[in-house]
C-alpha positions in Angstrom: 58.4 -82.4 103.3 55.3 -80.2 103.3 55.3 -76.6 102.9 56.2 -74.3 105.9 53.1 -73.5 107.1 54.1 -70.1 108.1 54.4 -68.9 104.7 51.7 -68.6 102.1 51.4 -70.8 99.0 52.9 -69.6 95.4 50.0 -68.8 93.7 48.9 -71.3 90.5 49.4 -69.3 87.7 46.3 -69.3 85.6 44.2 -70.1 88.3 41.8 -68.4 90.8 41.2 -70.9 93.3 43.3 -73.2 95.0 44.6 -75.6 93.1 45.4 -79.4 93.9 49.7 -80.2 94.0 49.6 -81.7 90.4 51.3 -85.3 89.9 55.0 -85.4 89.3 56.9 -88.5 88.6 58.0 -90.1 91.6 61.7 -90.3 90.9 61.3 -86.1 91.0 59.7 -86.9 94.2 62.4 -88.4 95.5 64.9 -86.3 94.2 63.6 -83.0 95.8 62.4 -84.4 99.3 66.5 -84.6 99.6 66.6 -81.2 98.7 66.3 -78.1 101.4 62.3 -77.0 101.4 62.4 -73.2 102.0 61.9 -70.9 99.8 64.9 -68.3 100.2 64.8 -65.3 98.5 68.0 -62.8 98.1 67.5 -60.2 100.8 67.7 -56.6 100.1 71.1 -54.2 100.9 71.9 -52.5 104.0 69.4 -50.1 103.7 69.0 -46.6 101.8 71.6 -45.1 99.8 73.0 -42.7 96.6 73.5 -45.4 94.0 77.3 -45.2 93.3 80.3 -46.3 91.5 82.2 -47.3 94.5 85.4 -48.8 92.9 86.3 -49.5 89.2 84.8 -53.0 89.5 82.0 -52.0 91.6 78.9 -50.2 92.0 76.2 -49.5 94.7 72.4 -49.6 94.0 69.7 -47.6 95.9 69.0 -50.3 98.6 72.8 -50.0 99.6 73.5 -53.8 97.8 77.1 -53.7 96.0 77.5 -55.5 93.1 80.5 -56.1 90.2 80.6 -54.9 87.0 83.0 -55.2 83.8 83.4 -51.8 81.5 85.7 -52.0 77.9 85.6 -48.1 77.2 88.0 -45.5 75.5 88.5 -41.7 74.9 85.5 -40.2 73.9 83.0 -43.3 73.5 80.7 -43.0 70.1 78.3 -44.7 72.1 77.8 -47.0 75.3 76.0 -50.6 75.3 75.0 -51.8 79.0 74.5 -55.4 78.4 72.6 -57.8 80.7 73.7 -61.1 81.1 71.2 -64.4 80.9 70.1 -66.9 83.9 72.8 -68.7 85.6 75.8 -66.4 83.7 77.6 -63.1 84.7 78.7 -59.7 83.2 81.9 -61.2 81.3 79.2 -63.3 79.1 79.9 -60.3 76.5 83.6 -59.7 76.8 84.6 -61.0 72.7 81.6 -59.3 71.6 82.5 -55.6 73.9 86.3 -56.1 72.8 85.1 -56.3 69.0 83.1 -53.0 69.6 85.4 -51.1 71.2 87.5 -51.3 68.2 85.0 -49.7 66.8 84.8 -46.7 69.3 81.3 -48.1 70.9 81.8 -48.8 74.9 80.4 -51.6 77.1 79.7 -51.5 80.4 77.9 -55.4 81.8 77.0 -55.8 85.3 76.3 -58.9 87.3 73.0 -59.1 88.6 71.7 -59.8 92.1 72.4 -63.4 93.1 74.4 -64.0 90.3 78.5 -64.2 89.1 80.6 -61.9 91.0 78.0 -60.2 93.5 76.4 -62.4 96.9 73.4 -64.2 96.5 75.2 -67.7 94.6 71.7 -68.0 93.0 68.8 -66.7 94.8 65.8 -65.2 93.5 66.3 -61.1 94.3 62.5 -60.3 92.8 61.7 -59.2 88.9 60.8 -55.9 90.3 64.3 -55.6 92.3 66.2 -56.4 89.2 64.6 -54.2 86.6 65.2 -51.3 89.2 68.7 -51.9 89.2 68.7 -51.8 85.6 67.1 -48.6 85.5 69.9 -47.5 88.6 72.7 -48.4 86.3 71.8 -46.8 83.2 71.2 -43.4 85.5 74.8 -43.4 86.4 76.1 -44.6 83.0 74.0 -41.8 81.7 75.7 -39.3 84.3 79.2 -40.6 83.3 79.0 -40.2 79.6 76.8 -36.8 79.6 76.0 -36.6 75.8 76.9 -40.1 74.8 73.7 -42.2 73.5 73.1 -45.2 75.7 71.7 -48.9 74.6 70.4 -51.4 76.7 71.4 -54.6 75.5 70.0 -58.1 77.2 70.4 -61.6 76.3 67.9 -64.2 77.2 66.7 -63.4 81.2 68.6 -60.2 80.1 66.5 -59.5 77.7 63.2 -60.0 79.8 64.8 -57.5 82.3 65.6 -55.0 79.3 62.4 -55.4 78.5 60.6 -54.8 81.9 62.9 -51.8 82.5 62.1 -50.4 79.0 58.3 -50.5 79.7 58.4 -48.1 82.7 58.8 -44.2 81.5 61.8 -42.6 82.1 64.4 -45.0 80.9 67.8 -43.1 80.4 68.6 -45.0 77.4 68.2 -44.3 74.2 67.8 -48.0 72.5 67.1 -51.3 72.8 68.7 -54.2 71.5 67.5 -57.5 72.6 69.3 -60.9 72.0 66.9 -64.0 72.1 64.8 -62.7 74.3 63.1 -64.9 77.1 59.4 -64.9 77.4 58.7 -68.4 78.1 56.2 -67.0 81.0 53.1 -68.6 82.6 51.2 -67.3 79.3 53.2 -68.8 77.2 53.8 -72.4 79.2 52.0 -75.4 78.7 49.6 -76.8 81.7 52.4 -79.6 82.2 55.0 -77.3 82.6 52.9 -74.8 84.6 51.9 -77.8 87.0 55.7 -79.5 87.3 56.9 -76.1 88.4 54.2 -75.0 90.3 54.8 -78.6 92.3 57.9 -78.7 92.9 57.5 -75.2 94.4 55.2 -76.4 97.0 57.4 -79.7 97.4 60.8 -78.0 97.9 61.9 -74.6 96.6 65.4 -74.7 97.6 65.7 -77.7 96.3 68.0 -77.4 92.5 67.9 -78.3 88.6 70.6 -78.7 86.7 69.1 -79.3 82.9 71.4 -82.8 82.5 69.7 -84.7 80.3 67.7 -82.8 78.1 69.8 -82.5 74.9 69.4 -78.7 74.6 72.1 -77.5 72.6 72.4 -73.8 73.4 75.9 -72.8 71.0 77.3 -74.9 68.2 80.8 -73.2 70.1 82.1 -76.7 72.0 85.2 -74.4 73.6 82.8 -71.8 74.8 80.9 -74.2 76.5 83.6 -75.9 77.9 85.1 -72.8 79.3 81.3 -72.1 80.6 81.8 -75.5 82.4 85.2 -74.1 83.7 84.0 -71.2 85.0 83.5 -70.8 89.2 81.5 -67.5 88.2 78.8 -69.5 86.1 75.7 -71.8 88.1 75.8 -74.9 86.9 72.2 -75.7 89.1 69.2 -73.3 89.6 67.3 -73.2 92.6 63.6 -74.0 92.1 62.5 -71.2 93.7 64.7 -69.0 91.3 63.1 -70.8 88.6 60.1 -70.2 89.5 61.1 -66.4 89.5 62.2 -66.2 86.2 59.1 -68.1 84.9 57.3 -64.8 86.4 59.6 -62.4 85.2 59.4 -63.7 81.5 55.8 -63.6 81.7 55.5 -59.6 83.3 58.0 -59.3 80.5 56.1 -60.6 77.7 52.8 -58.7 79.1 54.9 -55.3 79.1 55.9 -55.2 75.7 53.0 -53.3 74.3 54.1 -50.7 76.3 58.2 -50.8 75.0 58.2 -47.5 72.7 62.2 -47.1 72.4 63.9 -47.7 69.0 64.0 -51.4 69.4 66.1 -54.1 67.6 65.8 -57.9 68.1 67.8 -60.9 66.7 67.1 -64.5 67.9 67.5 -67.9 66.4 64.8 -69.9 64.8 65.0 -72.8 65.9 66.1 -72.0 69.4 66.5 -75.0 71.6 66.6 -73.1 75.1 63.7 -70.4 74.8 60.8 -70.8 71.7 61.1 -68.3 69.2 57.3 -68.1 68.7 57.0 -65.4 71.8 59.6 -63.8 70.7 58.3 -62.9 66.9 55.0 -62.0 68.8 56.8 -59.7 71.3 58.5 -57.9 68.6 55.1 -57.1 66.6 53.6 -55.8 70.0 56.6 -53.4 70.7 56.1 -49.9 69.4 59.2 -49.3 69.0 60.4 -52.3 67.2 62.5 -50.8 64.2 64.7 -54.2 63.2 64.3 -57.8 63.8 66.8 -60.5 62.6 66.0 -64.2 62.2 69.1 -66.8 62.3 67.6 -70.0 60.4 71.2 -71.3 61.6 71.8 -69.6 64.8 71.4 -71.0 68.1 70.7 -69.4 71.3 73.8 -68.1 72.3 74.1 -65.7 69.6 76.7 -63.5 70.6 79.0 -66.4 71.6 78.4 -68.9 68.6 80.9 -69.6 65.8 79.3 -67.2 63.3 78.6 -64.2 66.5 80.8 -62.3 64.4 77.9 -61.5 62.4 75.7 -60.7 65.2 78.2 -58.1 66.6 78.1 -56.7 63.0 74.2 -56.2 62.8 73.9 -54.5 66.4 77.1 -52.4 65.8 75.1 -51.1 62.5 71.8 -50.4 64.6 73.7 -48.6 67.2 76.0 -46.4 64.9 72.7 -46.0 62.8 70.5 -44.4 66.3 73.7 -42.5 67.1 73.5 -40.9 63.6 69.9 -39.8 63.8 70.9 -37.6 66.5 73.4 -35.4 64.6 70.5 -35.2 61.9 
């Protein structure tokens, strides 16, 4: 089905002239000609409004959109971690990890973003620009909840690349970065085959969906975690193509901001990652000013806060946070 011809083409990343729909095996051609061909992006709230807690499980951003978050606090928090969650998952991604700290007096506060988990959208692309403002929203009124409490920002995968955006733009009201595998598999860091397949199918049929069956990726050595994953009405088992597409370009405004990420970072991501490459991510950290402590798992896997040896993960970033929260009584 060709493209609606009242909307304008998806520009080819990398390229400054229009470029030819690259070939694609015919069996995808197929596939997403069955599939709807409109590109539908998340629409914005209601209109203007305070940001707000509005209940205990829900919050309001500036635009007026609601959407759900999860919070494992005490009396007097040491310190607060706002964790965002990965593509596809929700704000419960952290739960054994938050429970863990909160034993240890550090709070966790972890949102689900736009078009994702608990909050309307069931998988549509909101904008990079959208959800990195709503990260920035949070952490305001986090920061206004707990005055006097150090804040971390804490993102996992698309997380991360969100944490990262956020972090790059001055006045942040955190005071900390941790970053957990990291997505910057962007336009730069794609090759031409996987720029073209993409950049195809977004001219073929956006709303059409992927599910990743078939490609042997193994994100967690944790079988039960991934089955309960599987379980889960909250988690997207398929991704639209034009929310692909969006993360693609998130990851890479990501991975071209992090000169500019000066906060006392800390990143920990897996070597041999099967989901995301771990070759950005080791060039991201060197380009971050702020970069204080960077952990490589020769036996980790992607999901590093959920795999059978997270424990240690939990450990590491409990010792970086305690350690920032120290240097301010100093």
């Amino acid at each position: 089905m060709p493209w609606d011809r009242g909307r304008p083409r998806p520009p080819f990343p990398g390229s400054r002239k229009p470029a030819r729909t690259p070939a694609v095996p015919g069996t995808v051609l197929l596939a997403l000609s069955l599939a709807a061909c409109v590109a539908e992006p998340l629409a914005p709230g209601p209109g203007p409004t305070a940001p707000q807690f509005t209940d205990a499980g829900h919050w309001q951003s500036a635009d007026g959109f609601s959407l759900a978050y999860s919070v494992w606090t005490m009396n007097k928090p040491k310190a607060i971690i706002v964790a965002l969650h990965g593509m596809n998952d929700y704000g419960r991604f952290i739960t054994d990890a938050a429970k863990y700290w909160q034993g240890q007096g550090i709070a966790t506060y972890a949102y689900d973003q736009r078009g994702f988990g608990r909050t309307e959208g069931n998988g549509r692309w909101p904008g990079h620009e959208v959800l990195a403002s709503d990260t920035r929203i949070f952490l305001s009124l986090i920061r206004a909840r707990h005055p006097g409490v150090k804040v971390f920002l804490l993102g996992e995968s698309m997380g991360g690349a969100v944490a990262t955006l956020a972090s790059s733009r001055p006045g942040l009201e955190a005071d900390g970065l941790i970053l957990v595998s990291p997505a910057y598999w962007g336009w730069s860091n794609l090759d031409l085959a996987k720029r073209s397949a993409l950049w195809a199918m977004m001219q073929i049929a956006p709303g059409g969906h992927l599910s990743g069956r078939g490609l042997n990726i193994r994100p967690s050595d944790n079988e039960q975690m991934l089955v309960a994953m599987g379980e889960d009405p909250y988690v997207l088992k398929r991704t639209r193509i034009d929310a692909t597409y969006g993360l693609v370009t998130l990851m890479d405004e990501a991975w071209k901001a992090t000169p500019a990420v000066s906060l006392p970072t800390m990143v920990l991501y897996a070597k041999a990652d099967e989901v995301v490459p771990s070759g950005p991510i080791e060039m991201a950290a060197a380009r971050m000013p702020g970069t204080t402590r960077v952990i490589s798992y020769t036996d980790g896997y992607h999901m590093l806060l959920r795999d059978l040896k997270a424990r240690r993960t939990w450990d590491a970033i409990l010792a970086f946070v305690l350690n920032e929260q120290a240097k301010s009584k100093n």
